[in-house]
N, CA, C and O atoms as a MOPAC input file, in Angstrom:
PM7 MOZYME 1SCF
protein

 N     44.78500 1   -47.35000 1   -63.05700 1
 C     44.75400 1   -48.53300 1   -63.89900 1
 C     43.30300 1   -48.93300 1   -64.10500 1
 O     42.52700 1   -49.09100 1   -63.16200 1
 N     42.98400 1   -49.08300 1   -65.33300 1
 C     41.67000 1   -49.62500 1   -65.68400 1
 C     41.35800 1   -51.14100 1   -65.91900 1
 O     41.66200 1   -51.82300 1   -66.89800 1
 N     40.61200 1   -51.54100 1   -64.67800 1
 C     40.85200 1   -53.47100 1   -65.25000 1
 C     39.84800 1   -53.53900 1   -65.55300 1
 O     39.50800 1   -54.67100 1   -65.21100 1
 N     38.85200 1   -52.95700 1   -66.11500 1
 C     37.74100 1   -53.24800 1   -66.87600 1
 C     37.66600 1   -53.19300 1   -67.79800 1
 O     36.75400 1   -53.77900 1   -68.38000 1
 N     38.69700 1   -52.36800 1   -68.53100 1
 C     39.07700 1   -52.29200 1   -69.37700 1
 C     39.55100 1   -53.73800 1   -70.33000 1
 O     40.39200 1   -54.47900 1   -69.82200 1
 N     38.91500 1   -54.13100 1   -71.86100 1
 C     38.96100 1   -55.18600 1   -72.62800 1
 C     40.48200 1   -54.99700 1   -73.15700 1
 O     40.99300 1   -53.90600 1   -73.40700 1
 N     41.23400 1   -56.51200 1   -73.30600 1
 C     42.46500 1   -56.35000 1   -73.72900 1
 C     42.95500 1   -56.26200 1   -74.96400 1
 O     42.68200 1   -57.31600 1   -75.53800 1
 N     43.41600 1   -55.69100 1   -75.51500 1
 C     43.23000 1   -56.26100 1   -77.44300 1
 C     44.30500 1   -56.67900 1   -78.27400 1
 O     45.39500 1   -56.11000 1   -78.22100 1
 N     44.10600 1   -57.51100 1   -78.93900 1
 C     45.42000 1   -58.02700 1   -79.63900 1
 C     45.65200 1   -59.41600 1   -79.02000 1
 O     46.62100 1   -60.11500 1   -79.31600 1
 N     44.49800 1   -59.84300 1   -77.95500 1
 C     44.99400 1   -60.92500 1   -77.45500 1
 C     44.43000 1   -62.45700 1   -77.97400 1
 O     43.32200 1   -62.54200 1   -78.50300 1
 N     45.39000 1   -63.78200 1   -77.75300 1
 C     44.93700 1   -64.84900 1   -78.26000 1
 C     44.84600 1   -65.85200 1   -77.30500 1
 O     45.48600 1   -65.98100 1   -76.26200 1
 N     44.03700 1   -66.49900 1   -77.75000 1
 C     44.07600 1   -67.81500 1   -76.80900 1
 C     44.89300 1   -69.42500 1   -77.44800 1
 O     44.75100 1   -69.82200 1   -78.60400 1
 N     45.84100 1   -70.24200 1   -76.22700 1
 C     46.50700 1   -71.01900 1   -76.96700 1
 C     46.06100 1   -72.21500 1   -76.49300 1
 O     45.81800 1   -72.45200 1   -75.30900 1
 N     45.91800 1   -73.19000 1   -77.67000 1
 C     45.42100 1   -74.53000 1   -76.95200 1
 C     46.15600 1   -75.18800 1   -77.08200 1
 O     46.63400 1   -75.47500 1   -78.18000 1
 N     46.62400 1   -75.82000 1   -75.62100 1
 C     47.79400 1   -76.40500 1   -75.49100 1
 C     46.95500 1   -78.39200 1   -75.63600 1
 O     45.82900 1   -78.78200 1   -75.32400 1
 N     48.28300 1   -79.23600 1   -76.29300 1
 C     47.64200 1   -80.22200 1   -76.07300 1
 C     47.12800 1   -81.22000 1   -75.12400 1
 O     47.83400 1   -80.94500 1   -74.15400 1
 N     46.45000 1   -82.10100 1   -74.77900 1
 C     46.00700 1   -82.62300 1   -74.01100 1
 C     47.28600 1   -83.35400 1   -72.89300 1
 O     47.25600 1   -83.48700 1   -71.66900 1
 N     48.23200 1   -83.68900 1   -73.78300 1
 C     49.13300 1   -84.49200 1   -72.73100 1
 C     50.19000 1   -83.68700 1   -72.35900 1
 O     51.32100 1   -84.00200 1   -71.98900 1
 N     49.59400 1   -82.43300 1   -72.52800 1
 C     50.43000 1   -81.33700 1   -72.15000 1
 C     50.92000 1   -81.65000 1   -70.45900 1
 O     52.05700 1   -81.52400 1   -70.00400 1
 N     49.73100 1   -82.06900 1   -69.76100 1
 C     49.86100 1   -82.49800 1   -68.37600 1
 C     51.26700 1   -83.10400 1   -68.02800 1
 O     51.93800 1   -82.42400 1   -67.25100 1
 N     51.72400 1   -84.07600 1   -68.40300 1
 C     52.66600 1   -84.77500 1   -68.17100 1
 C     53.87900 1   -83.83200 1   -67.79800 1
 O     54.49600 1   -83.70000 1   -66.74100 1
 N     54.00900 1   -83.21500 1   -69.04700 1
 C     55.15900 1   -82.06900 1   -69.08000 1
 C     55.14400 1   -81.20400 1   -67.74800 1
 O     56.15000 1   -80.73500 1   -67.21600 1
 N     53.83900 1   -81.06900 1   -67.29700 1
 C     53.34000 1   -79.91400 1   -65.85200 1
 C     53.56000 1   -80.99300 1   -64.57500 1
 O     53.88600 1   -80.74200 1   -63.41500 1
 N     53.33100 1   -81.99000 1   -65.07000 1
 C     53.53400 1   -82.86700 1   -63.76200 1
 C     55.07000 1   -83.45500 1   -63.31800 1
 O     55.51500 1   -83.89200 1   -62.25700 1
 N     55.63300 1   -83.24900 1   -64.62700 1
 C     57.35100 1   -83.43200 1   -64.36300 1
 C     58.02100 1   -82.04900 1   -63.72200 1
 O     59.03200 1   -82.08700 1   -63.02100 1
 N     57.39600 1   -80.96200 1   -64.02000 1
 C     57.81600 1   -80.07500 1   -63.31700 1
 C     57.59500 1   -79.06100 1   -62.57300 1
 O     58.11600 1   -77.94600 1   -62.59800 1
 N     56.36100 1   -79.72400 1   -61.53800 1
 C     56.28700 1   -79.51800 1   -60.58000 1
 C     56.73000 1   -80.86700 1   -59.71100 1
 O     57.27800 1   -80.49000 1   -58.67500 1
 N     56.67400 1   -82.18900 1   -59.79200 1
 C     57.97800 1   -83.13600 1   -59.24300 1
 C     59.35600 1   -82.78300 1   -58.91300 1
 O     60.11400 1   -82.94700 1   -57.95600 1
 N     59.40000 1   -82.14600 1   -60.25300 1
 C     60.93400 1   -81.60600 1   -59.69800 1
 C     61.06700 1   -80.42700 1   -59.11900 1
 O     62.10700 1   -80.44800 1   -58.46000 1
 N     60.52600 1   -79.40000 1   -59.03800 1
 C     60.35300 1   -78.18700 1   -58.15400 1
 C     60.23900 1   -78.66400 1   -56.41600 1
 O     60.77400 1   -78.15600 1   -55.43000 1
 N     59.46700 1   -79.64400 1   -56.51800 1
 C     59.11100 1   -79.92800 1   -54.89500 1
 C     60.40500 1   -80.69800 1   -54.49000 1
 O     60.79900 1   -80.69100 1   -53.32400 1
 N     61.25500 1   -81.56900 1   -55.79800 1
 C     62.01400 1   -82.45200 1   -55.08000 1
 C     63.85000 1   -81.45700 1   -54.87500 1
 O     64.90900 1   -81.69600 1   -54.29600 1
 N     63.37700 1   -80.50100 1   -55.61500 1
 C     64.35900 1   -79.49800 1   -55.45000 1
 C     64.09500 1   -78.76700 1   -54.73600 1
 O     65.15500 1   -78.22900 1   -54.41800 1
 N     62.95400 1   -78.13900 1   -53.97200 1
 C     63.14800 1   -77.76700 1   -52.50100 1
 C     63.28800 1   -78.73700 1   -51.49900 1
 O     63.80300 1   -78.35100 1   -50.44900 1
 N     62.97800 1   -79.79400 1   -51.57800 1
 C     63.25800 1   -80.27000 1   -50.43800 1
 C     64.60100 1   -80.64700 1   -50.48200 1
 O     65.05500 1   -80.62200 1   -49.33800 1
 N     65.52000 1   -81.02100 1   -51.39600 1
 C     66.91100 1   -81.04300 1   -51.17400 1
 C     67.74400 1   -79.70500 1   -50.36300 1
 O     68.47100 1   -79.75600 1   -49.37200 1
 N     67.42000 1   -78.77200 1   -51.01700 1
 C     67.40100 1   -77.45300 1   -50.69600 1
 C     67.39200 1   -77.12100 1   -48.82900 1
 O     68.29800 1   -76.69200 1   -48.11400 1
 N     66.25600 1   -77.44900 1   -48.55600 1
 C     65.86100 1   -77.85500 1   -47.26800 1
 C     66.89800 1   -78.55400 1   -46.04200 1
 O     67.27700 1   -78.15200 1   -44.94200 1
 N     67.17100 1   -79.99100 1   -46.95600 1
 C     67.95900 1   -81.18300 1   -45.99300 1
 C     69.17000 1   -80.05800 1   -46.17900 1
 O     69.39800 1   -79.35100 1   -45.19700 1
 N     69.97700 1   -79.84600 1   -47.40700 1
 C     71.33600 1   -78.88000 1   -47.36200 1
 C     71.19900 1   -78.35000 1   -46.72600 1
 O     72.12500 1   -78.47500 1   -45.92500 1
 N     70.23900 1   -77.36400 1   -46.28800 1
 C     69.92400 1   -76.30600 1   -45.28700 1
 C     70.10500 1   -76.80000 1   -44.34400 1
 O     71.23500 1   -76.59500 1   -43.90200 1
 N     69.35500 1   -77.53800 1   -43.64100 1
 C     69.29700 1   -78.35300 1   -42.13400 1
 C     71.16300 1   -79.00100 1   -41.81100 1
 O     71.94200 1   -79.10500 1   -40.86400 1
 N     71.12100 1   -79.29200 1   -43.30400 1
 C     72.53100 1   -80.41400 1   -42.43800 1
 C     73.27900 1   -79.39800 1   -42.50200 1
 O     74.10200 1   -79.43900 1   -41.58700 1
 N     73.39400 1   -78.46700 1   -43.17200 1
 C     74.76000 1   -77.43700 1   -43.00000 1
 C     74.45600 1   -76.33100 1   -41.53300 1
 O     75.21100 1   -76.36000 1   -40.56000 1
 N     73.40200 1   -75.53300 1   -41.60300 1
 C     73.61400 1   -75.14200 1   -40.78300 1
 C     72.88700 1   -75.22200 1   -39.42300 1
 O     73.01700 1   -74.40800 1   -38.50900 1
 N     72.32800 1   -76.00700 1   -39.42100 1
 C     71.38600 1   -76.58200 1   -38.22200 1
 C     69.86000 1   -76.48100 1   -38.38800 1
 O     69.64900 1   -75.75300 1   -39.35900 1
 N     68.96000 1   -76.81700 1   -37.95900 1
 C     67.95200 1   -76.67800 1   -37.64300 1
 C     67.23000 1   -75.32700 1   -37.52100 1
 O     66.50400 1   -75.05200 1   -38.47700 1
 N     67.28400 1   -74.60200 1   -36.70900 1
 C     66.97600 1   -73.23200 1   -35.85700 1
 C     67.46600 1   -72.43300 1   -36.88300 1
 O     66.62800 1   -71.62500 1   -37.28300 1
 N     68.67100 1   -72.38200 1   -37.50900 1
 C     69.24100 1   -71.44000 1   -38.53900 1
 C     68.82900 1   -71.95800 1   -39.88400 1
 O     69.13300 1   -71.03400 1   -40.63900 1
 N     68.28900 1   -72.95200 1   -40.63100 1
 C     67.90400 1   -73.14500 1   -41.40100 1
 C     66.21500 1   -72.48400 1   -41.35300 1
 O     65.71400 1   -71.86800 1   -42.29300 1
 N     65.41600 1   -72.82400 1   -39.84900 1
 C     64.65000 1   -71.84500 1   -40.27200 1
 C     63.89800 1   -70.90900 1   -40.21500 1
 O     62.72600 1   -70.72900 1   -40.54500 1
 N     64.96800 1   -70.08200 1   -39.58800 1
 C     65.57300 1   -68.98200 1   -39.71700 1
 C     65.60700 1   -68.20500 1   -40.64800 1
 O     65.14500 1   -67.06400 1   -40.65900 1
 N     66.37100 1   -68.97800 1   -41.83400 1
 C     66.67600 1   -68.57400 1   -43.28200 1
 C     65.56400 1   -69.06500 1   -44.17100 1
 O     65.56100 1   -68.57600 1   -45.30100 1
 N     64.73400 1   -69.83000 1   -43.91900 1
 C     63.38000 1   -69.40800 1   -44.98000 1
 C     62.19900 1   -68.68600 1   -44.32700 1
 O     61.31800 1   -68.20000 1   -45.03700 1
 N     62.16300 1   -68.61300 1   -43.15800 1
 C     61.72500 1   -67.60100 1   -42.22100 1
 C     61.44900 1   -65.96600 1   -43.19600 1
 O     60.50100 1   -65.41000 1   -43.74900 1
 N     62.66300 1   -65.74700 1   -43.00300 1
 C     63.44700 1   -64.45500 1   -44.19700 1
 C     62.92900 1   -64.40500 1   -45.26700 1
 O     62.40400 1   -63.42300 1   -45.79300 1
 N     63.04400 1   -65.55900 1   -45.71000 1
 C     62.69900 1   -65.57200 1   -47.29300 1
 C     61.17000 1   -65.71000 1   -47.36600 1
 O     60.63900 1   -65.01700 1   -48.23400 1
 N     60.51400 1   -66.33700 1   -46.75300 1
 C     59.30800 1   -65.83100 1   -46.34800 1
 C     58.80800 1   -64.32900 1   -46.20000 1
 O     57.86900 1   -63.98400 1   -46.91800 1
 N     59.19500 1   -63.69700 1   -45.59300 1
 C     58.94700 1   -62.33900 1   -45.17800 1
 C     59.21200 1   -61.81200 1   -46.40800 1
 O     58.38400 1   -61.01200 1   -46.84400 1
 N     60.38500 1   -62.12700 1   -47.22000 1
 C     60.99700 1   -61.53900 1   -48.26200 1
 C     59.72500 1   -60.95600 1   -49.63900 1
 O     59.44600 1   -59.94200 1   -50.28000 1
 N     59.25300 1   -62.50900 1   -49.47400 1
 C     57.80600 1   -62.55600 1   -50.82400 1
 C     57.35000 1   -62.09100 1   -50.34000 1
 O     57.11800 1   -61.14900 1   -51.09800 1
 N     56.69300 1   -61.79100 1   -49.11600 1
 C     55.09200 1   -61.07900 1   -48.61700 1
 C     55.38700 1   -60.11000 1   -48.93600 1
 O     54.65700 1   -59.50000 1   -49.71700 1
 N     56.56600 1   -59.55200 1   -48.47900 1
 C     56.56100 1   -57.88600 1   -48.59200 1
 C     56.86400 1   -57.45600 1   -49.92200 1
 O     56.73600 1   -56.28200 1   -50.26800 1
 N     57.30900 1   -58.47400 1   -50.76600 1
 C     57.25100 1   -58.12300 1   -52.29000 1
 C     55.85500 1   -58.40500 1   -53.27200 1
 O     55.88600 1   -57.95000 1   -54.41600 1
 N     54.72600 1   -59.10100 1   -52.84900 1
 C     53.57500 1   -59.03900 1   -53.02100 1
 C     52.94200 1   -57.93400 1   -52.81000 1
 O     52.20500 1   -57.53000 1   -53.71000 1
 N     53.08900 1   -57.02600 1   -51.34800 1
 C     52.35800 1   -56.60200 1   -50.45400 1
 C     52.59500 1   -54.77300 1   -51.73000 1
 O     51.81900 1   -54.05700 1   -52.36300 1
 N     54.32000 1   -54.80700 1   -51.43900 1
 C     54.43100 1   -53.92500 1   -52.17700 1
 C     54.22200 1   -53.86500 1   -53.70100 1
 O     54.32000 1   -52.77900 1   -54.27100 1
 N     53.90000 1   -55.13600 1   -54.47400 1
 C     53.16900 1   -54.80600 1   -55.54800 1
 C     52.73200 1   -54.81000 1   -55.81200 1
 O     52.63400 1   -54.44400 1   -56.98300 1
 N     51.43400 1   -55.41100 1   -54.81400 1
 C     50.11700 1   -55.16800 1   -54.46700 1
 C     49.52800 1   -53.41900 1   -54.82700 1
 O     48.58800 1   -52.92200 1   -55.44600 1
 N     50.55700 1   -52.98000 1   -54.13000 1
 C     49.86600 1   -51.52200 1   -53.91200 1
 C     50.44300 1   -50.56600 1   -55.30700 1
 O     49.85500 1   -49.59700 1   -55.78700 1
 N     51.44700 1   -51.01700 1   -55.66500 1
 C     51.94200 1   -49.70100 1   -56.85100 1
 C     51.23500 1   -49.42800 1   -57.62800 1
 O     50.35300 1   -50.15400 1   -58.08700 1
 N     51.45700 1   -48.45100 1   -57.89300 1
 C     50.73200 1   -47.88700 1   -58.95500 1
 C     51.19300 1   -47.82100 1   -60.11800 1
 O     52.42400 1   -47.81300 1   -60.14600 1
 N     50.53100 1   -47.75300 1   -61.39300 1
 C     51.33700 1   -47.73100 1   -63.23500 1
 C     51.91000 1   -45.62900 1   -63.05500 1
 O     51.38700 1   -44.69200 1   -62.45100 1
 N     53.12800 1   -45.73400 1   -63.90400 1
 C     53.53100 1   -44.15600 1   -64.02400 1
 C     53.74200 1   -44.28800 1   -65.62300 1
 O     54.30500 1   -45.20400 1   -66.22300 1
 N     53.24500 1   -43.33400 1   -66.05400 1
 C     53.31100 1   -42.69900 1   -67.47600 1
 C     54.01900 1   -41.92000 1   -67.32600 1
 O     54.27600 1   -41.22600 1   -66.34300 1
 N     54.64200 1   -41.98200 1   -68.89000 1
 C     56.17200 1   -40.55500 1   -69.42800 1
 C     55.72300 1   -39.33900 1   -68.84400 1
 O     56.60600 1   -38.51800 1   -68.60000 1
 N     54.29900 1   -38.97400 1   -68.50600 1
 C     54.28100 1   -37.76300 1   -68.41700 1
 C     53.91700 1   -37.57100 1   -67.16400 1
 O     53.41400 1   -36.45800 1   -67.00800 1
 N     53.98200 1   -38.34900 1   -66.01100 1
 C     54.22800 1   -38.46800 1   -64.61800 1
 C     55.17800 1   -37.68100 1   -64.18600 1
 O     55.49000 1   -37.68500 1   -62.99500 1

């Protein structure tokens, strides 16, 4: 893979200024939807097993970073 390579065909978009608002409503709700996520977790299956289970899911992303960290691009004629 060549990342020095210049990209072409590409544009830049200017988003408007109070675009913010829109980014700040949803990341509010992202955080307030894990943490519901969370309490469900805790009250259903306890403490220790709740985390437990993002424990997992933890491990889950690293090793899906880690491994696409490393791949490599394959062409048709690979």
């Amino acid at each position: 893979m060549i990342r020095a390579a210049a990209a072409t065909g590409t544009f830049t978009m200017n988003l408007p200024r109070r675009f913010w608002i829109a980014r700040a409503i949803t990341a509010t709700t992202a955080v307030g939807l894990q943490l519901v996520g969370l309490y469900a977790a805790v009250v259903t299956f306890g403490g220790w097993a709740a985390l437990g289970l993002y424990s997992v899911g933890s491990l889950a992303l690293l090793l899906q970073h880690v491994v696409l960290s490393r791949s490599t691009p394959c062409s048709l004629g690979d």
